[in-house]
N, C-alpha and C positions, 0 to 999 in steps of 0.2 A: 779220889776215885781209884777204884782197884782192879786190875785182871781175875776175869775168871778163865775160861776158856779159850785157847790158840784157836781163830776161826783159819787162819789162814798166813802161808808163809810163801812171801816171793823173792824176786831177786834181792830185794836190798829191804824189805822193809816183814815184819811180821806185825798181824792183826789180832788183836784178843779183844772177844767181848767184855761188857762191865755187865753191872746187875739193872743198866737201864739198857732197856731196846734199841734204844734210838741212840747209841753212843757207844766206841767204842775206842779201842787203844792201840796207837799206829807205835811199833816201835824198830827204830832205824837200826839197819848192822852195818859192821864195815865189810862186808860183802861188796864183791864190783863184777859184774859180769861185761862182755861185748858180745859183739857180733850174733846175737841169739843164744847165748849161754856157751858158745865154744870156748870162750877165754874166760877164764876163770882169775879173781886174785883175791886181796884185802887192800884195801888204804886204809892204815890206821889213821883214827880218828875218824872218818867220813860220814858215819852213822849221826854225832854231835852236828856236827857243821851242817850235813843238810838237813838237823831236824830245825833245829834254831834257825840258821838262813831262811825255812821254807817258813815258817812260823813269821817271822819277823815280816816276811812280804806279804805272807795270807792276808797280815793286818793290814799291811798297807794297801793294797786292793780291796781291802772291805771298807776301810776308809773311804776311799775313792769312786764304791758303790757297788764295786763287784761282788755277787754273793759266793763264799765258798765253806767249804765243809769243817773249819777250823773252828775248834771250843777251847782250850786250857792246854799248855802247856805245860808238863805235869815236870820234866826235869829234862838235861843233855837229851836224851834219847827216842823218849816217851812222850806223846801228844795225845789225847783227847780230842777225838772229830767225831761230825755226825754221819753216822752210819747212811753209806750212799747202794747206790745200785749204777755200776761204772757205766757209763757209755760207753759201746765198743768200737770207738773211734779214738786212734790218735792222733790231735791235733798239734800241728807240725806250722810255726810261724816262723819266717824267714826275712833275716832284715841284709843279708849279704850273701853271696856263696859260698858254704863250704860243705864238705860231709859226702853226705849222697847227692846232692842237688849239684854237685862241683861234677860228681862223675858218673851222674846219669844222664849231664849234658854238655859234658866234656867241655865244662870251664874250668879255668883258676879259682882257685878259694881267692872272697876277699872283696868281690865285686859289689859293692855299691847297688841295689834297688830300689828304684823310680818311690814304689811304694813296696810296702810287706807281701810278701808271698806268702797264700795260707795251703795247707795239705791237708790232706785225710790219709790216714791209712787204716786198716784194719788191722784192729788189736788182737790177732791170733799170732800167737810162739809159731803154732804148727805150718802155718802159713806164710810164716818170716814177715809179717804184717804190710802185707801188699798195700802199695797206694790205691784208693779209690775216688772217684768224684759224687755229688748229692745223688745223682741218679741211682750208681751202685748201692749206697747207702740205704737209699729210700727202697730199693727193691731188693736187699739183702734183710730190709724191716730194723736197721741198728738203730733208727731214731727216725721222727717224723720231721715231715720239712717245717715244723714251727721251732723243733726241738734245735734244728739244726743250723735257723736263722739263728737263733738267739746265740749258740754254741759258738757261731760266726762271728757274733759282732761281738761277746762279752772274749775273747780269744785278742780281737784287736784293739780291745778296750785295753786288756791286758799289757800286751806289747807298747801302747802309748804311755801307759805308768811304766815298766821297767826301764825301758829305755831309757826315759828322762832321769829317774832313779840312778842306774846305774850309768850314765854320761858323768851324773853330779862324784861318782865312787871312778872316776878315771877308766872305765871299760866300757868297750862295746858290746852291746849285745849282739852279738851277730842271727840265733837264731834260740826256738826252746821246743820242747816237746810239753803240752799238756794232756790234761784227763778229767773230763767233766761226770758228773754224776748225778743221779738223780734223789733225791729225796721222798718221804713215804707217801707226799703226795704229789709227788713228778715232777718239783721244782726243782732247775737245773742250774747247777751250784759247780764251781770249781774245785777239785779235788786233788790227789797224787800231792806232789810236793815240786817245788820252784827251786832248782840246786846247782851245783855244776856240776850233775850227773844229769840232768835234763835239759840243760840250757849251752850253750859255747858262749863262752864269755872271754872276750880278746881285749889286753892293754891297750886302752886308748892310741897309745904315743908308741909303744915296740911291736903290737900286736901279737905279744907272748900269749900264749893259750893257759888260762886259768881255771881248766875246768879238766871233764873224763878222757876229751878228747890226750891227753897225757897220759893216760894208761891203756886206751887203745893204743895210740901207735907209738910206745915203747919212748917215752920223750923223756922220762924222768923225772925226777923233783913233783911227783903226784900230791903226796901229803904237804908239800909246802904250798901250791897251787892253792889247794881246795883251806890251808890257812890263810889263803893271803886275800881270796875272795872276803873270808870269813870278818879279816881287818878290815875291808875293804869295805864290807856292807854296814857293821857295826862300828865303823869309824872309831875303831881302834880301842872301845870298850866291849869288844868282847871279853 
């Protein structure tokens, strides 16, 4: 399958249509933004590792029944998905504190939760994507309350396969940001990608941070990080 036209270029990932409707072509840069596009850089390599990571899990979630928008693998960079219509909600699962959720309630990172902590936010740049709850949501119209049960429990569906996943690859999940979407006839499918640009992924046993959180705050060894994930997920046949 081939690129015809660039529909669409975001922080990290560019979209080109194919010559079917219904399919098109995600391909990853090493582009890294933070804080709402203020910080700017490259991880080399980054674009590879989270297409392949995100790819290798899409399967393993569809395995395990979750539907999401993954078709072909085309090479390092380049995936074949089904053309979605994004939900403008980001879905934010938390399995300990860190990040914003550390200092928006003035804990420690690192804390332990009874169970998952789920978020909404709303996916506007221009808005710095405010958190919301189902009410906001439902009277803002970004999805209906059937769309959003479902969006709910297939999010903690999610979270019960990674974890276990990545417990067995020696790291915690600590938390991830997803992105659901819908399809041409409103079936709500997981979409975006599964990476250590979207997820905080902490050493089991040092609690070293393997993921973006190292090029946010200036930690170093970025590209070795996001390899070592890389070993980590594919057990050392990448």
């Amino acid at each position: 399958m081939e690129k015809t036209v660039q529909l669409y270029e975001g922080k990290a990932k560019k979209v080109y249509a194919t010559a079917d409707p219904a399919l098109v072509i995600v391909s990853y840069k090493d582009d890294a933004t933070a804080f709402d596009g203020t910080k700017k850089g490259t991880i080399m390599g980054k674009g590879a590792v989270n297409n392949r990571m995100s790819n290798f899990l899409m399967k393993k979630l569809m395995d395990a029944g979750v539907p999401t928008h993954f078709v072909e693998e085309l090479n390092d960079r380049e995936t074949v998905v089904k053309k979605v219509e994004i939900v403008p909600l980001e879905v934010i699962v938390r399995n300990a504190s860190a990040g914003h959720f550390s200092s928006r309630y003035g804990v420690e990172e690192g804390i332990l939760f009874d169970e998952p902590v789920l978020e909404f936010s709303y996916k506007n740049d221009d808005l710095h994507d405010p958190l919301l709850n189902t009410s906001h949501a439902l009277a803002l119209k970004l999805a209906t309350r059937e769309e959003i049960d479902t969006i709910k429990a297939m999010a903690l569906k999610v979270n019960e396969e990674l974890k276990a996943f990545f417990a067995g690859c020696g790291v915690r999940l600590i938390d991830f940001k997803l992105e659901f979407g819908r399809l041409g006839d409103g079936t709500i499918v997981l979409a975006d990608e599964i990476s250590p640009d979207t997820c905080r992924f902490w050493d089991a046993k040092t609690n070293e941070k393997l993921d973006k959180d190292r090029f946010r705050r200036d930690l170093g060894n970025v590209e070795e990080a996001y390899q070592e994930m890389m070993r980590r997920v594919f057990g050392g046949q990448a």
